[in-house]
DOKOL-386948 format. One line per field, with one value per residue (C-alpha): chain; z, x, y; residue number from 0. Coordinates in steps of 0.02 Angstrom, whole numbers. Layout:
cadena <- c(A_...)
pz <- c(Z_...)
px <- c(X_...)
py <- c(Y_...)
num <- c(NUM_...)
END
This chain:
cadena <- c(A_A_A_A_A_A_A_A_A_A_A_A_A_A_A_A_A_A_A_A_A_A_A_A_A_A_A_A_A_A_A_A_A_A_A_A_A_A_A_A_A_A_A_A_A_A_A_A_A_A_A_A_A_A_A_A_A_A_A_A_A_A_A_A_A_A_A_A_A_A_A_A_A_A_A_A_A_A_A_A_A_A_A_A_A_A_A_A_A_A_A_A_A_A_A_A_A_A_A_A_A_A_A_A_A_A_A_A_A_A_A_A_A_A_A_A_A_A_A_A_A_A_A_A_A_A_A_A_A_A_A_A_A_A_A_A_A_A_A_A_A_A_A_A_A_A_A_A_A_A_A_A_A_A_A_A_A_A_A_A_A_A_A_A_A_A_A_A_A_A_A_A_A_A_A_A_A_A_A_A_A_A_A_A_A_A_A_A_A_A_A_A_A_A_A_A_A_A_A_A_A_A_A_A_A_A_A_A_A_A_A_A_A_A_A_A_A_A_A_A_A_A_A_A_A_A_A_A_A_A_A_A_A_A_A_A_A_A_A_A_A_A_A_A_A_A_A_A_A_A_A_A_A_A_A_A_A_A_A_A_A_A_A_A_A_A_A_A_A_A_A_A_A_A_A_A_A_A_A_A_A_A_A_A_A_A_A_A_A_A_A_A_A_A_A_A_A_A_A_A_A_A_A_A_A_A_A_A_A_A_A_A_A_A_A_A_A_A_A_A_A_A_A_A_A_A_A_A_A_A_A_A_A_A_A_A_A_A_A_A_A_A_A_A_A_A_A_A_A_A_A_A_A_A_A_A_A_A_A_A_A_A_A_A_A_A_A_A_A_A_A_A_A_A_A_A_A_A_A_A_A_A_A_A_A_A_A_A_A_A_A_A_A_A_A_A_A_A_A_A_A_A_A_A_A_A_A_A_A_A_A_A_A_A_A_A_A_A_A_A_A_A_A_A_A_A_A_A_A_A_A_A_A_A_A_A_A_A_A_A_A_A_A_A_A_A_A_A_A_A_A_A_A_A_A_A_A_A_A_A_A_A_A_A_A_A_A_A_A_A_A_A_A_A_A_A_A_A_A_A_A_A_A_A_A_A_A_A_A_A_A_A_A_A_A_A_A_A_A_A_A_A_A_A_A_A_A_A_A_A_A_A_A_A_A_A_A_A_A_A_A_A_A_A_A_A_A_A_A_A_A_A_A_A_A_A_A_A_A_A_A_A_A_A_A_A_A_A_A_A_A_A_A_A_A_A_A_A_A_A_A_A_A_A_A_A_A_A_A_A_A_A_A_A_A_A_A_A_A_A_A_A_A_A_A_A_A_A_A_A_A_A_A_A_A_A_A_A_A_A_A_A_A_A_A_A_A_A_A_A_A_A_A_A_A_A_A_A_A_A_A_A_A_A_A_A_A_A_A_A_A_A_A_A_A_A_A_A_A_A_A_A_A_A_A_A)
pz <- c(1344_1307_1206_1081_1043_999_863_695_586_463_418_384_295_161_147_109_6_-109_-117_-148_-267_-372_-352_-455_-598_-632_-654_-741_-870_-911_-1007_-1027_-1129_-1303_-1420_-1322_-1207_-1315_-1415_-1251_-1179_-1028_-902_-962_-976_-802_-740_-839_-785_-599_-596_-695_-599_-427_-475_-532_-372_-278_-391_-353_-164_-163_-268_-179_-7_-5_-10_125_31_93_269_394_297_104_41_31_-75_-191_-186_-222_-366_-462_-445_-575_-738_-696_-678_-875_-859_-724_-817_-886_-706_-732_-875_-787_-664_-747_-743_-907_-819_-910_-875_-721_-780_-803_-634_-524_-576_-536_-354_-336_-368_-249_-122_-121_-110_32_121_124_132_336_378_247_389_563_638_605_669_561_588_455_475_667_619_465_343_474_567_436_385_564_574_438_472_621_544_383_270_198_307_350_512_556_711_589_413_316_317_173_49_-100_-10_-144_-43_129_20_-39_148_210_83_136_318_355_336_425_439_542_445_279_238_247_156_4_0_-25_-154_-263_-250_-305_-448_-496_-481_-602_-712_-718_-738_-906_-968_-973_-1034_-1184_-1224_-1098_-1062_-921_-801_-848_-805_-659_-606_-638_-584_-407_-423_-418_-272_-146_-61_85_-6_-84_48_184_57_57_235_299_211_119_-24_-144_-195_-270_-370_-438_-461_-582_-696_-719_-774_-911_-965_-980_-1068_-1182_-1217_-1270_-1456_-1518_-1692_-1739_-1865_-1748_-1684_-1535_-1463_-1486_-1363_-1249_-1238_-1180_-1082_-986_-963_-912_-765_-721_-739_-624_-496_-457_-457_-344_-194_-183_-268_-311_-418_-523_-607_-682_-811_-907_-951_-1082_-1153_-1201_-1265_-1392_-1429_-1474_-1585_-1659_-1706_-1792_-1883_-1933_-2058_-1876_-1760_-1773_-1705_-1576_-1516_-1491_-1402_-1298_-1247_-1197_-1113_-1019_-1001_-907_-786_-723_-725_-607_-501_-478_-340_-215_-236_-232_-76_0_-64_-10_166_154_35_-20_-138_-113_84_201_80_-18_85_54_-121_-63_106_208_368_478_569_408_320_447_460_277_299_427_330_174_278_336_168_50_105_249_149_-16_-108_-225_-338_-513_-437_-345_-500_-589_-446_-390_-469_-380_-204_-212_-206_-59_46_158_288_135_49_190_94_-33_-178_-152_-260_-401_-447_-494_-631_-678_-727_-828_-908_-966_-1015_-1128_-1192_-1219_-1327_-1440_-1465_-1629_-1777_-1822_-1725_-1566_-1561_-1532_-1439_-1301_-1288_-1250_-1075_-1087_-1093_-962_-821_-837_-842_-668_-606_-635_-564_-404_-394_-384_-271_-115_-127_-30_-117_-83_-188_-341_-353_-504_-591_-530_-606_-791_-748_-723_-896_-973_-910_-1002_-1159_-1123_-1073_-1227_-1330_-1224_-1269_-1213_-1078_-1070_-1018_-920_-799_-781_-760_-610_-555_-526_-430_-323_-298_-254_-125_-38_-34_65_226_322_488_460_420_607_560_432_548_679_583_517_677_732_591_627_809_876_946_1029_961_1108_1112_923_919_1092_1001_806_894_997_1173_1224_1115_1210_1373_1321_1264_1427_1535_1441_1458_1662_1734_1616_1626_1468_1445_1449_1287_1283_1175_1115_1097_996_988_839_830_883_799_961_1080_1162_1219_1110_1059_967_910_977_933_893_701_654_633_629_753_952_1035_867_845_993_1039_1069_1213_1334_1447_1565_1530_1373_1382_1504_1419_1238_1360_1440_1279_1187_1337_1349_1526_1505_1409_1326_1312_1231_1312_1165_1049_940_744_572_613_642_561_594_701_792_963_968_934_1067_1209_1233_1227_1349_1466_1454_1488_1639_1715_1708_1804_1941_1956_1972_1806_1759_1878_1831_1840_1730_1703_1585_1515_1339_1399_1532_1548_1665_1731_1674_1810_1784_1717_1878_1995_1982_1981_2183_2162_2213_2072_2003_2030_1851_1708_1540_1464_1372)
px <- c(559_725_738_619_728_887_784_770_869_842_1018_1024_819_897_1049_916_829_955_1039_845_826_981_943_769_877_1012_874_766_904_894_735_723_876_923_850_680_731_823_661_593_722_811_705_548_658_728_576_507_650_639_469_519_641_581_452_600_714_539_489_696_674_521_618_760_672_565_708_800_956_931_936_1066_1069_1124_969_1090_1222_1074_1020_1202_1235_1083_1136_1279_1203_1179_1349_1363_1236_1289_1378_1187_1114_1175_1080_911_941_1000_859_884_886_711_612_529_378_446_509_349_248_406_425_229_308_447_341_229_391_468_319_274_422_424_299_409_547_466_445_273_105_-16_-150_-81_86_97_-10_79_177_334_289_313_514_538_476_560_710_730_647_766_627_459_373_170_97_-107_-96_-71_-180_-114_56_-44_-50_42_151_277_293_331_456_523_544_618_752_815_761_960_1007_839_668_592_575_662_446_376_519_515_318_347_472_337_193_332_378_190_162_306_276_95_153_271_125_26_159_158_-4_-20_110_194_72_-80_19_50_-108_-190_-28_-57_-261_-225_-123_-167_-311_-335_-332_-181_-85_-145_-67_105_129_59_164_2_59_-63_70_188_-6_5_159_150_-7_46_239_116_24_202_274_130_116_282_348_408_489_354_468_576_530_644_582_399_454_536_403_283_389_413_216_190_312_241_45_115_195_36_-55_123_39_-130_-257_-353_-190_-263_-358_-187_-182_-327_-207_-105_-270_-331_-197_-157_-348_-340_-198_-269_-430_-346_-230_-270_-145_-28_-168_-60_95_-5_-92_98_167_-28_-4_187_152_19_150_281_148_110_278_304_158_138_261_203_27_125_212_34_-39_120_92_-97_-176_-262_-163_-299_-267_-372_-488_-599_-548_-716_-650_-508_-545_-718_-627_-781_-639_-562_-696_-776_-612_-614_-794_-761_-606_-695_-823_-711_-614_-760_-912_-886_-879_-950_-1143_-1179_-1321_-1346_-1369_-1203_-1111_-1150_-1147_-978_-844_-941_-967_-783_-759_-828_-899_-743_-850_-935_-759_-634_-556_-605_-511_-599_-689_-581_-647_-793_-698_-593_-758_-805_-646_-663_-829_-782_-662_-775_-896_-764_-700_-834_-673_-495_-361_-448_-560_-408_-308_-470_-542_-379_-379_-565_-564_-428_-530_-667_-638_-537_-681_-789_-668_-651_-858_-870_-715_-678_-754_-624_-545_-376_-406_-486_-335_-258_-436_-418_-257_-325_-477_-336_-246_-415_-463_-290_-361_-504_-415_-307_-474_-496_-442_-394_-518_-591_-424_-340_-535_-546_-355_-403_-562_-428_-319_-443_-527_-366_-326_-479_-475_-324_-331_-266_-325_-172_-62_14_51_172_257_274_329_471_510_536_617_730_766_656_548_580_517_415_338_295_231_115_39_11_-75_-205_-113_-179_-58_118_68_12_181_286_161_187_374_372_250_307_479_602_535_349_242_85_-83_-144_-355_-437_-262_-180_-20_111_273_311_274_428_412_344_172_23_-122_-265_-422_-565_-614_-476_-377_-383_-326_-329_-503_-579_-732_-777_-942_-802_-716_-872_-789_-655_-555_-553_-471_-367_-296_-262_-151_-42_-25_27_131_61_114_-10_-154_-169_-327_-421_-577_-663_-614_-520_-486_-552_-532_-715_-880_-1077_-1089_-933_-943_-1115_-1006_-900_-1010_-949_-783_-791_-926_-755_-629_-729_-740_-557_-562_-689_-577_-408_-329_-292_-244_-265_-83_-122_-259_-302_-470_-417_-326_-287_-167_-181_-52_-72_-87_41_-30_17_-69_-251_-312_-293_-298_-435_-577_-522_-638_-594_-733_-702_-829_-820)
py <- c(176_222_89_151_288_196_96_176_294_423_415_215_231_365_216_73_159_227_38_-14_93_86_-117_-48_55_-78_-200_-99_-66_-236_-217_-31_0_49_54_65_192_291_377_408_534_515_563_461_294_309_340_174_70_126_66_-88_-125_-123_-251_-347_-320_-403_-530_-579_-552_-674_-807_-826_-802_-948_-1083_-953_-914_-711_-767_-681_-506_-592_-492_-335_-422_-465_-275_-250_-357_-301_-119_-168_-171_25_60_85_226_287_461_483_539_714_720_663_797_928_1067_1200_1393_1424_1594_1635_1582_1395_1396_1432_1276_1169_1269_1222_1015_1041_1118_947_828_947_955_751_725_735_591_480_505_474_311_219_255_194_73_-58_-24_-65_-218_-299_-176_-137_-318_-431_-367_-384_-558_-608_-523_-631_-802_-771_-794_-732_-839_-870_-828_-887_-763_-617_-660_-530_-600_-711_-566_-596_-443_-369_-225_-297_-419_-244_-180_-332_-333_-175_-236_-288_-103_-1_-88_40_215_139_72_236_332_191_181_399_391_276_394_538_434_389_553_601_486_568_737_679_585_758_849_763_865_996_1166_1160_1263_1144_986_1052_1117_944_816_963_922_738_735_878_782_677_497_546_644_483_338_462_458_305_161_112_-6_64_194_41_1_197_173_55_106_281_217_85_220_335_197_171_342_369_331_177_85_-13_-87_-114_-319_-308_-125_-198_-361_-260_-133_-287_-366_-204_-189_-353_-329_-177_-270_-400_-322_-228_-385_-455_-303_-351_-444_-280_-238_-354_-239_-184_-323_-202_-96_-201_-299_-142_-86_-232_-219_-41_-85_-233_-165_10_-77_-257_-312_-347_-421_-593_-489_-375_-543_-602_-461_-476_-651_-603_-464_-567_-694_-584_-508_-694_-744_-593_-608_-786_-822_-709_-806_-971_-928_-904_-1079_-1164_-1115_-1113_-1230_-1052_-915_-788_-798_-742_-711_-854_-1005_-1068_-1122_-1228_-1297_-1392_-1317_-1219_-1103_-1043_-994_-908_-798_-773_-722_-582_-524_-500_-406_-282_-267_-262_-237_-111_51_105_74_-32_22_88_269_227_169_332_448_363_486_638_548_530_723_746_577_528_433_343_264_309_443_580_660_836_974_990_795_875_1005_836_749_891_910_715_721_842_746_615_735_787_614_598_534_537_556_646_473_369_494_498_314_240_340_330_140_127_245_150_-25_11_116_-44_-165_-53_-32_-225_-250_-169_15_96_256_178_68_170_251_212_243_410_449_377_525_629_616_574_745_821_768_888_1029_1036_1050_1219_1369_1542_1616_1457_1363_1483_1493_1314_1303_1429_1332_1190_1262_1367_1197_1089_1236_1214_1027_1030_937_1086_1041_905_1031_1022_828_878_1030_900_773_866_919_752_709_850_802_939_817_657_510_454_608_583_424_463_602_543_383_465_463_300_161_215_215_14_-13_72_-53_-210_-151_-130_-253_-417_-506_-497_-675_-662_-710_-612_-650_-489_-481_-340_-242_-281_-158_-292_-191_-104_-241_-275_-446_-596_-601_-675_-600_-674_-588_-711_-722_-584_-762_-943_-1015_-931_-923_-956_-970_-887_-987_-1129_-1022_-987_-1099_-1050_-1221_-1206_-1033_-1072_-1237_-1138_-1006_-1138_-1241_-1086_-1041_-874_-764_-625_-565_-402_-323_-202_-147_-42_-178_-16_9_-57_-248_-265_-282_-263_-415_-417_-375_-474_-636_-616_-621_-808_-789_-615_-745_-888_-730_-678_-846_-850_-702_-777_-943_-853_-893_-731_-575_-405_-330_-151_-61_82_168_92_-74_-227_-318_-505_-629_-808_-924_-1045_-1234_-1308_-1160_-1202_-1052_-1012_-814_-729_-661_-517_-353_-250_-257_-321_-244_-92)
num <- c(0_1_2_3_4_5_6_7_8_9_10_11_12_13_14_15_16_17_18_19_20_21_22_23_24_25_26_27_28_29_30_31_32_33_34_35_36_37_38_39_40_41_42_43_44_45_46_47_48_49_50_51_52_53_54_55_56_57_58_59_60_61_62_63_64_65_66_67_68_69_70_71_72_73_74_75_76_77_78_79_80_81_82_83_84_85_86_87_88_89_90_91_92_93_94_95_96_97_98_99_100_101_102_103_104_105_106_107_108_109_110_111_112_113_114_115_116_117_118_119_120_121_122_123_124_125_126_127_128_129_130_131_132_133_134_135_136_137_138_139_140_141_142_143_144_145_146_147_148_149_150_151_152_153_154_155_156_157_158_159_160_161_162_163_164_165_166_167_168_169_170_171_172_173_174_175_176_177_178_179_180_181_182_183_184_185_186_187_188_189_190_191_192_193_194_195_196_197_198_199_200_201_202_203_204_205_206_207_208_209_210_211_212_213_214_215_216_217_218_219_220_221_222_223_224_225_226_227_228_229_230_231_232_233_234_235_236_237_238_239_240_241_242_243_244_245_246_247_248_249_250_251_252_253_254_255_256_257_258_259_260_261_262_263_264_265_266_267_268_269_270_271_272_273_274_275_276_277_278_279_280_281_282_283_284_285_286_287_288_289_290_291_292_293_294_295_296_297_298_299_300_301_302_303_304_305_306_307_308_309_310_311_312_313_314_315_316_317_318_319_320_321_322_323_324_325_326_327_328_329_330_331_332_333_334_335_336_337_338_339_340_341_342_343_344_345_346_347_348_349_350_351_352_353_354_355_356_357_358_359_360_361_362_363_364_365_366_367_368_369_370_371_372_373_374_375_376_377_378_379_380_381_382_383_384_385_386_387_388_389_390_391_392_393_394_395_396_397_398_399_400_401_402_403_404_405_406_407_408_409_410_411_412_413_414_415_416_417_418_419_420_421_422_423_424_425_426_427_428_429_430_431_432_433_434_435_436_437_438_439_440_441_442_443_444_445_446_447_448_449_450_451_452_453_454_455_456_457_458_459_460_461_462_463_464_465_466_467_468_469_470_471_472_473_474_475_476_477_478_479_480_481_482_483_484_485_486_487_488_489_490_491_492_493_494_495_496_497_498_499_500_501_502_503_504_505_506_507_508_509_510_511_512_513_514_515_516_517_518_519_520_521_522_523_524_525_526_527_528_529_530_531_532_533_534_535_536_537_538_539_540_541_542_543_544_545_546_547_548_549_550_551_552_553_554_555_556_557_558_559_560_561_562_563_564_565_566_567_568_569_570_571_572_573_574_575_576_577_578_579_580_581_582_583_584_585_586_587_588_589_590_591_592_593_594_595_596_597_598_599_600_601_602_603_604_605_606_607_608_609_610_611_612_613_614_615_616_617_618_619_620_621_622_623_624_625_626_627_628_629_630_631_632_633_634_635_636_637_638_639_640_641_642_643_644_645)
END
């Protein structure tokens, strides 16, 4: 296993992601600029134009990756070259920095900020232990890396995502592809969360915008997106810099600051959409917008219907090649999901079946009572969305719903239903989607400033106890039976601990020892199927996954595969050596009827076993590994003895 501990570097992730990201300004200044930018202040418009602009440096990536032209590293000259157009504000990055000396007073909330960044911070700079990482998010660069392109694999569906951020990864992939994912998916949740904390400020003092950007983030959904290269954060990202940049003043005389201003959304719209198809839900936030604005001011609805349709315009430009890279390798844009709609192919669709079983309708209720009771079950029921935002939910209802009652005329009306509006059409698109709190994210953080608008009705007493309520609450929500995650994680990051040691104990103890047998019993040259173990990234020899209706094509369906022969045949055709096996058929790949629809293919595996074409070579309480016979053997070995069966 030493060579697990030559791969990787801290040193080389902070390098890729500072080209990355100053790739994100310089193209961001493109559209953020002056005059737009400059009645925003300095910090608010880099903060814009970073998020702009890493759509921008993907929506790049994905259009010159397709024909190949980033093959054999060229993605980093392309990083390069769009870092230019920052050069000319370079000088102004003192300014953004530059922290006046302030009172004492001023200087505690920001320690409270710091103290968040430091602390996440660690997991952002250890190697890769997550479920989805190990299966797709640090697979794919590598794949590509090596294939020179974005390309599509059927072993491994999710490579048919529309995937902005593994595009993002595997441009920076030439420099470091193994820590580099983690550290950039970080730096995106700190920005959301920044851009967050400036919208509030806008209405809030200092200590409240804290209190609430700190209430938002310090709880287990949050903290687990951080520090587990979930792509969500890129999603955050991008609705809290809309609703910064909508928030902020602008000339509306001023024709060319409205375009810009549009254009700038519609990137932002897109590129969520450019993640996932649940970042769909991002193209709300500009309709409702222009529809605010047309319907308070109506002598312009021709010109807000123009900048509508162009902002709409921009967010499809931007999103529509990472769906067209999907339907050019799969006849379906939406892959895995809805194949029914563009194939009559029996296999496919009963893929896309199980995957939207396990990404929709595993977790979550759907009833009235569960529509309105939704925002409170999210406090507290982890097991019930795979993730909860904690107690102080509870005081952020309250804080909207006060909003909402003061929100009767005038100027408080419009100031409230445009956050209002925003929370809950994404609260309703998440209900009817996938119900996982992942994913309800970005309707959280609308809550969140919604719930600023209620706080700044409060006054004296009444602020400063709820302001106390808050922060008593968001202490106790704390995961702090993880708290030994982050000490070890910095550790490791650190050097203190070795990396082996890291990754044996963040996955469970039962993953590395997997990866140091697949190392000592197969040859440099073996090519392994993988069944019901999905975390390829660490494999080191050349694999497939193989797991029946996780994909397409292997041992799919598995009523086809009760016979040995057929088995058998699909491993030499393949050219598969050895089989890798989980017995306990582990993680979230799975739904209700799962195991019961494998019985054939387990009845064809242990026939195999009876006529000799497979041998039993390593054997663990979690895993087995077997020898292939080879095509010309016929299965002379004698029947294996282990059990299959979990």
């Amino acid at each position: 296993m030493l060579e697990l501990e030559r791969t990787g570097s801290v040193f080389l992730a902070v390098v890729a992601a500072a080209v990355l990201w100053s790739a994100a300004a310089g193209a961001g200044a493109v559209l953020v600029r002056p005059p737009l930018s400059r009645r925003w202040g300095t910090l608010d418009a880099s903060l814009v134009r970073l998020a702009v602009g890493l759509n921008l440096v993907g929506l790049f990536g994905v259009a010159l990756g397709l024909p190949g032209l980033l093959a054999q590293g060229r993605s980093v000259w392309l990083l390069l070259g769009l870092s230019i157009p920052l050069l000319p504000h370079a000088w102004q990055l003192g300014r953004v920095t530059r922290l006046s000396p302030g009172s004492i007073s001023n200087w505690i909330p920001r320690a409270g900020l710091l103290a968040v960044a430091v602390v996440t911070l660690g997991p952002a700079l250890c190697y890769p232990s997550g479920w989805d990482e190990l299966v797709y998010h640090s697979t794919l660069p590598e794949r590509w890396l090596e294939a020179g392109w974005p390309a599509f694999y059927s072993d491994l569906p999710y490579s048919g995502f529309p995937s902005l951020g593994e595009i993002l990864f595997w441009l920076a992939a030439p420099i470091e592809y193994v820590i580099a994912p983690r550290l950039l998916v970080w730096i995106c949740w700190i920005l959301g969360l920044a851009c967050l904390y400036r919208l509030l400020r806008r209405t809030l003092a200092r200590d409240a915008a804290v209190v609430l950007t700190l209430a938002f983030s310090l709880n287990s959904t949050m903290l687990l997106i951080s520090a587990n290269c979930y792509v969500e954060t890129i999603v955050m990202m991008n609705v809290a810099a809309m609703l910064l940049a909508l928030g902020l003043p602008a000339d509306r005389r001023d024709s060319t600051d409205q375009w810009m201003l549009a254009a700038a959304i519609g990137v932002l719209a897109g590129g969520a959409a450019a993640v996932k198809m649940t970042g769909f839900a991002a193209f709300a936030v500009p309709c409702l917008w222009y529809l605010g604005k047309a319907m308070s001011d109506r002598s312009r609805r021709g010109v807000v219907a123009g900048h509508l349709a162009a902002s709409l315009a921009v967010a499809l430009v931007v999103c529509s090649p990472f769906y067209l890279r999907t339907w050019m390798a799969t006849g379906n844009p939406f892959y895995p999901y809805f194949c029914w709609w563009f194939t009559d192919d029996p296999v496919r669709i009963d893929m896309s079946h199980h995957h939207h079983a396990i990404g929709g309708m595993y977790f979550g209720v759907r009833s009235l009572a569960a529509f309105v009771d939704g925002p409170l079950l999210l406090a507290f029921s982890e097991k019930l969305y795979d993730g909860e935002f904690g107690w102080q939910t509870l005081a952020i209802v309250l804080l909207a719903i006060v909003a909402l009652v003061s929100a009767r005329r005038g100027r408080v009306r419009r100031v409230v239903l445009w956050p209002a509006t925003v929370a809950f059409t994404l609260y309703v698109f998440w209900f009817f989607t996938a119900q996982q709190a992942r994913f309800v994210v970005p309707a959280a953080l609308a809550f969140v400033v919604l719930a600023g608008k209620g706080l700044r009705l409060l006054r004296g007493n009444r602020r400063s106890a709820v302001l106390c309520v808050l922060l008593v609450s968001t202490v106790a929500s704390i995961p702090w039976k993880r708290s030994g995650y982050y000490w070890h994680s910095w550790r490791a990051a650190l050097g203190q601990v070795s990396r082996i040691d890291y990754l044996h104990n963040v996955t469970e103890f039962v993953y590395l020892p997997l990866i140091e047998a697949v190392y000592e019993t197969t040859p440099a040259n073996a090519r392994l199927a993988l069944v019901y173990e999905h975390r390829g990234f660490y494999i080191p020899r050349r694999y497939v996954i193989a797991t029946p209706l996780f994909q397409e094509g292997p041992f799919s369906p598995p009523e086809a595969f009760r016979d040995a022969t057929r088995v058998i045949e699909w491993l030499h055709d393949e050219r598969i050596s050895h089989l890798v096996m989980a017995k306990n058929r582990i993680g979230p790949d799975q739904k209700a009827d799962f195991v019961d629809r494998q019985q054939p293919f387990l009845d064809g595996i242990e026939e195999c076993l009876r006529r000799g074409y497979l041998a039993a070579v390593w054997e663990s309480e979690e895993y087995l590994i077997f020898m292939v016979s080879p095509a010309d053997d016929g299965g002379t070995r004698p029947a294996a003895t282990v059990s299959i069966r979990p």
